[in-house]
C-alpha positions as a printed NumPy array, in Angstrom:
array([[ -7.765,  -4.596,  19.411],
       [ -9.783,  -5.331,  22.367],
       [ -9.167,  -5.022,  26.452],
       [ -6.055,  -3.047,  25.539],
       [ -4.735,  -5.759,  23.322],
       [ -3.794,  -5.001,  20.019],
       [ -3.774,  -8.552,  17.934],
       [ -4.273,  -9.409,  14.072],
       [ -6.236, -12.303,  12.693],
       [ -5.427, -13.391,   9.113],
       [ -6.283, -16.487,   7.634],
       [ -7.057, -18.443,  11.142],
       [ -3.408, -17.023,  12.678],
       [ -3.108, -14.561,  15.231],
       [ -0.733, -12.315,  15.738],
       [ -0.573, -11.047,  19.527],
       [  1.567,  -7.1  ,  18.921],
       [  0.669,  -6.075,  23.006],
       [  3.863,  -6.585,  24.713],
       [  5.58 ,  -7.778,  22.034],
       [  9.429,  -7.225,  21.774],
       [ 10.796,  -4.482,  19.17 ],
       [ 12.516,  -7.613,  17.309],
       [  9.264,  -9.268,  17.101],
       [  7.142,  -5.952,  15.916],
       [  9.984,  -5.98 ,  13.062],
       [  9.817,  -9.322,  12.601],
       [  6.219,  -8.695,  12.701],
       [  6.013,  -5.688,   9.877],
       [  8.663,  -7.358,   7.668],
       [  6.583, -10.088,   7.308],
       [  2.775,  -8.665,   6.945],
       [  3.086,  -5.412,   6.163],
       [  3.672,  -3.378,   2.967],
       [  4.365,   0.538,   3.406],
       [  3.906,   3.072,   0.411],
       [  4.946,   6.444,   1.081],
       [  4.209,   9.97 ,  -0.347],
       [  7.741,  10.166,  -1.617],
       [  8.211,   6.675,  -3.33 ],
       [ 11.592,   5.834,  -1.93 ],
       [ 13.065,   4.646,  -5.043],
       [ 17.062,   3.502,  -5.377],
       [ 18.075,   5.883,  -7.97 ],
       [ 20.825,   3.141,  -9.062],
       [ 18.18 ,   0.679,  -9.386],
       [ 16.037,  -0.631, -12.43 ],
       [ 12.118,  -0.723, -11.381],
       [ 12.971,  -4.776, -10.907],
       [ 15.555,  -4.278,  -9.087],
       [ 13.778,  -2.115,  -6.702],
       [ 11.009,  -4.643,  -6.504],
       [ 13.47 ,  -7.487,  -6.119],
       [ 15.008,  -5.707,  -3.353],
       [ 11.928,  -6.335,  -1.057],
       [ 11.451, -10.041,  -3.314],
       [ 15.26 , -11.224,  -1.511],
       [ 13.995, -11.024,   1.844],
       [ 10.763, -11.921,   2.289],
       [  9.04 , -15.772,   2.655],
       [  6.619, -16.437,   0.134],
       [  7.173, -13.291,  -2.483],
       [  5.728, -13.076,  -6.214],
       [  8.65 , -12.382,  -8.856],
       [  9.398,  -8.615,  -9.111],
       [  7.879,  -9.152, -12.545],
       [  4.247, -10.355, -11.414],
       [  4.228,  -7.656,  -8.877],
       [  4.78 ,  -5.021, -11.747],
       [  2.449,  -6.542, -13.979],
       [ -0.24 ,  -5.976, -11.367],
       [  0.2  ,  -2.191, -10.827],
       [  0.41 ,  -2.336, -14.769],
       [  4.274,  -1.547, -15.535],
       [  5.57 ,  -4.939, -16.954],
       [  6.668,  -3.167, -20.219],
       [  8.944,  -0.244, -17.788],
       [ 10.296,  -2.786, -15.355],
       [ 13.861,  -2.072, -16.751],
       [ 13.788,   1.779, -16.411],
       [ 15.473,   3.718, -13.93 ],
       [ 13.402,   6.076, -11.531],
       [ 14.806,   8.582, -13.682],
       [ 13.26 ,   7.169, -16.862],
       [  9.594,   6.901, -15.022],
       [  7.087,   9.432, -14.354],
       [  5.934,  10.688, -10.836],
       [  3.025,   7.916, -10.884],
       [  5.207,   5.108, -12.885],
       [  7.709,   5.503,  -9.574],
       [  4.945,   5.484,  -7.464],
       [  3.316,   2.523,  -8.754],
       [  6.928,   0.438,  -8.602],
       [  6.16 ,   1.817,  -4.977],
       [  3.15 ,   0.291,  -4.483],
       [  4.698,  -2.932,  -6.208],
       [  7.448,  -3.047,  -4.276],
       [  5.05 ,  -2.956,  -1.405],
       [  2.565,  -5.509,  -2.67 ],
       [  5.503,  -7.933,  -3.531],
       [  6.091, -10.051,  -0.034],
       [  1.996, -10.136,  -0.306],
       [  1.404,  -8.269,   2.772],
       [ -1.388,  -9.338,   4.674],
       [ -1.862,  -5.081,   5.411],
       [ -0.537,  -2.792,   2.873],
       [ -0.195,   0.935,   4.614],
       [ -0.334,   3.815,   1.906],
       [  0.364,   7.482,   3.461],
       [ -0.618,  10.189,   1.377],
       [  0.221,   8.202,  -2.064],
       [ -0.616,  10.816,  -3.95 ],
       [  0.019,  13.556,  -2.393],
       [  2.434,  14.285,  -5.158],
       [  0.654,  13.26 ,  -8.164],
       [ -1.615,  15.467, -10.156],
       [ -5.556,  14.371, -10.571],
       [ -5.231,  12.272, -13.102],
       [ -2.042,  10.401, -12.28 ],
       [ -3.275,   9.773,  -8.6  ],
       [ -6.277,   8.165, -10.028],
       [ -3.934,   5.672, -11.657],
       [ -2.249,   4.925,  -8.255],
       [ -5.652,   4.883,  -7.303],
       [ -6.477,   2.06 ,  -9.244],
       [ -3.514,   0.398,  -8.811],
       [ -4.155,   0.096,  -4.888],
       [ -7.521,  -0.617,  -5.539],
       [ -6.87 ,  -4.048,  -8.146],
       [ -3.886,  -4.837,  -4.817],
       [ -6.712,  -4.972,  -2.43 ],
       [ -9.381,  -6.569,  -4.057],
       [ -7.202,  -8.91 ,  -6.079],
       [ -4.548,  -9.939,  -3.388],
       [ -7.336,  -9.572,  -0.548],
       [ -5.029,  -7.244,   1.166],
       [ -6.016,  -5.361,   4.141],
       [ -5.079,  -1.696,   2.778],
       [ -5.064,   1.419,   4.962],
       [ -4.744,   4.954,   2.94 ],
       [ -4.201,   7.553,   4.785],
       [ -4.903,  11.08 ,   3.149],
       [ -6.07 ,  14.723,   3.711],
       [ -8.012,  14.548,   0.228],
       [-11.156,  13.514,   1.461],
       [-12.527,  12.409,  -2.041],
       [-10.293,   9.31 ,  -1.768],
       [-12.462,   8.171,   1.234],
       [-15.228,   7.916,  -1.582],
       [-13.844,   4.23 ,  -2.576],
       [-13.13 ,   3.029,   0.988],
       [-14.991,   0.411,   2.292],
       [-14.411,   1.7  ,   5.834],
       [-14.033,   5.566,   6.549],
       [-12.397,   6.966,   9.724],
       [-11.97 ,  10.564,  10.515],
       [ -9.328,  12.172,  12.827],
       [ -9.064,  15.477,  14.472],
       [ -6.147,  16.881,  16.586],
       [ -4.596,  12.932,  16.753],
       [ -8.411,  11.686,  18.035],
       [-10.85 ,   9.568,  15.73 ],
       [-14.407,  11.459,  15.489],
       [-15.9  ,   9.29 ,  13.533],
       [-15.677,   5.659,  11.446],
       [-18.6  ,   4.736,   8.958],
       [-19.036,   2.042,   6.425],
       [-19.248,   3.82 ,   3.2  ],
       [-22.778,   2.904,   1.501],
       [-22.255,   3.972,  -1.735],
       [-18.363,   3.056,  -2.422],
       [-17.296,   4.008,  -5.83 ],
       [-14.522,   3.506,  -8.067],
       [-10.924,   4.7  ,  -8.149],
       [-11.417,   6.19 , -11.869],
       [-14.569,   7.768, -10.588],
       [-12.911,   9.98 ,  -8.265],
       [-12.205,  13.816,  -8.838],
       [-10.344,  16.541,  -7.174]])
């Protein structure tokens, strides 16, 4: 964003968002951006495919529901039910469910906020091979402030202000990470 324009620049095309109608903004997010949430949003009904392929239907270029699984490491539980799948199995058909369209910006808030240490890591890891094997923009957003430990970028809020952004010099793993 500059001059009080907010635009995004991916592969040579920009996308101007100031001013830009509600139809185009959802236009806009169906398109480019993936969203993984806290509380992984799962159809119940649904197979972890079928949750995947739900996203797969509408979107313009999408990997198979299969592929998408595969990368957040669940191609052998891709015909379970959320019911059959732990907290961080459902949370990684989340995150490929997300990942499937191949967002330009995948948007992760708080995703695992309820996972215990060593499942988050997992999602950790998961988000991590998404970014640096899709090249996706990701955003995590998270009061455990260990997790900022394998950004690239680090910014800090206070009372809905940012008080500081740093590059992180000594970025480290997902399975590194403790808390």
């Amino acid at each position: 964003a500059t001059s009080g324009t907010a635009q995004w620049t991916h592969q040579g095309r920009t996308h101007e968002l100031t001013g830009a109608s509600d139809a185009e903004l959802t236009r806009y997010r169906r398109e480019h951006v993936g969203f993984v949430f806290q509380f992984y949003n799962l159809i119940p009904s649904l197979t972890a495919r079928e949750n995947v392929a739900l996203v797969t239907d509408l979107a313009l270029d999408p990997m198979t529901p299969e592929a998408a699984l595969a990368l957040v490491g669940l191609a052998d539980r891709m015909d379970h039910f959320a019911a059959q799948l732990s907290g961080g199995e459902q949370q990684r058909v989340a995150i490929a469910r997300a990942i499937a369209k191949r967002p330009q910006v995948l948007l992760c808030d708080e995703p695992t906020g309820a996972l215990d240490c060593a499942t988050g890591i997992v999602v950790l890891q998961a988000i991590e091979k998404v970014n640096r094997e899709l090249g996706t923009t990701t955003v995590v957003i998270t009061h455990n402030a260990p997790i900022a430990d394998m950004a690239d970028r680090v910014m800090r809020m206070a009372d809905g202000s940012i008080v500081d952004i740093h590059a992180n010099a000594h970025k480290v793993a997902a399975a590194t990470l403790h808390w």
